[in-house]
C-alpha positions as CSV (number, residue, x, y, z in Angstrom):
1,X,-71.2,1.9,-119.6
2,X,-71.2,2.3,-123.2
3,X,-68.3,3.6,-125.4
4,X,-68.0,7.2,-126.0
5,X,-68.7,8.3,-129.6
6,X,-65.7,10.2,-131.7
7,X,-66.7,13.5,-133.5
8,X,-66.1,12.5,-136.4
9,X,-65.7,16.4,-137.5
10,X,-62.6,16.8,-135.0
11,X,-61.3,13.3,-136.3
12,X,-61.0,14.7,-139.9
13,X,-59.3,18.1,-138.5
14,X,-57.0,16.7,-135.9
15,X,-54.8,14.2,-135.5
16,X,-52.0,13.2,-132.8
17,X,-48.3,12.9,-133.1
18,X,-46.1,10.2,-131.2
19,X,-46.1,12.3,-128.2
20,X,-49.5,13.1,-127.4
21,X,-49.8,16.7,-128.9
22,X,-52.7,17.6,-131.1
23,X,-52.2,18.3,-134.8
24,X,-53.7,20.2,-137.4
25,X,-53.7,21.9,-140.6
26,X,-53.3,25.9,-141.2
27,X,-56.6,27.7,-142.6
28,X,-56.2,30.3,-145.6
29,X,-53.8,27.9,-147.9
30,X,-57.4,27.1,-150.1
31,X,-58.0,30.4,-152.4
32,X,-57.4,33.7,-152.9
33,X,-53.7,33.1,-153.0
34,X,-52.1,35.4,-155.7
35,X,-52.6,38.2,-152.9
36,X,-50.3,36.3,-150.2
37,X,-46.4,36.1,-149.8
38,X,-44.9,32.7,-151.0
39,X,-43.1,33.0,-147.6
40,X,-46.9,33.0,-146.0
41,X,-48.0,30.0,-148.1
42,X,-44.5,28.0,-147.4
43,X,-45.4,28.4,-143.4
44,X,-49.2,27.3,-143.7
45,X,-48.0,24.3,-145.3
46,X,-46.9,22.5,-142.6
47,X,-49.1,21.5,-139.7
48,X,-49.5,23.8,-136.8
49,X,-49.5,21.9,-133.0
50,X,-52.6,23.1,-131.0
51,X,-51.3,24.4,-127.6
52,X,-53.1,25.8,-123.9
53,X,-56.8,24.8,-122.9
54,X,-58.0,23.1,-126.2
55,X,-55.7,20.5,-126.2
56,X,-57.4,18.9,-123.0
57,X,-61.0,19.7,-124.6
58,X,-60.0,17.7,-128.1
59,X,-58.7,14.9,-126.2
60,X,-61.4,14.1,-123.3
61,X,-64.7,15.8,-125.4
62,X,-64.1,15.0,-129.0
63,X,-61.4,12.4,-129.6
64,X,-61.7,10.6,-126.7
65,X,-59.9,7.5,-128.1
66,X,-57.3,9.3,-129.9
């Protein structure tokens, strides 16, 4: 059987951490910033951890040899 192909769209977005969980980065940190709270740009800085059903569907569909 051949080998399974990455998406290579989901390999730029997500990423894994030592522990198996999926990674990613926070949307609305690109423009239209002057409107938002420094407090809301200070949390979308850091990565968010993807939880529930689409962590199995990232894993087994689109990284499958993350």
């Amino acid at each position: 059987m051949p080998k399974m192909k990455t998406k290579k769209s989901a390999a730029k977005r997500y990423s894994f951490t030592g522990t198996g969980k999926v990674k990613y980065k926070k949307q609305n940190l690109r423009h239209i910033l002057t409107k938002k709270s420094t407090k809301r740009k200070r949390n979308l800085r850091h990565p968010g951890i993807l939880s529930g059903d689409n962590v199995s569907v990232i894993k087994k569909r689109l990284l499958p040899y993350g």
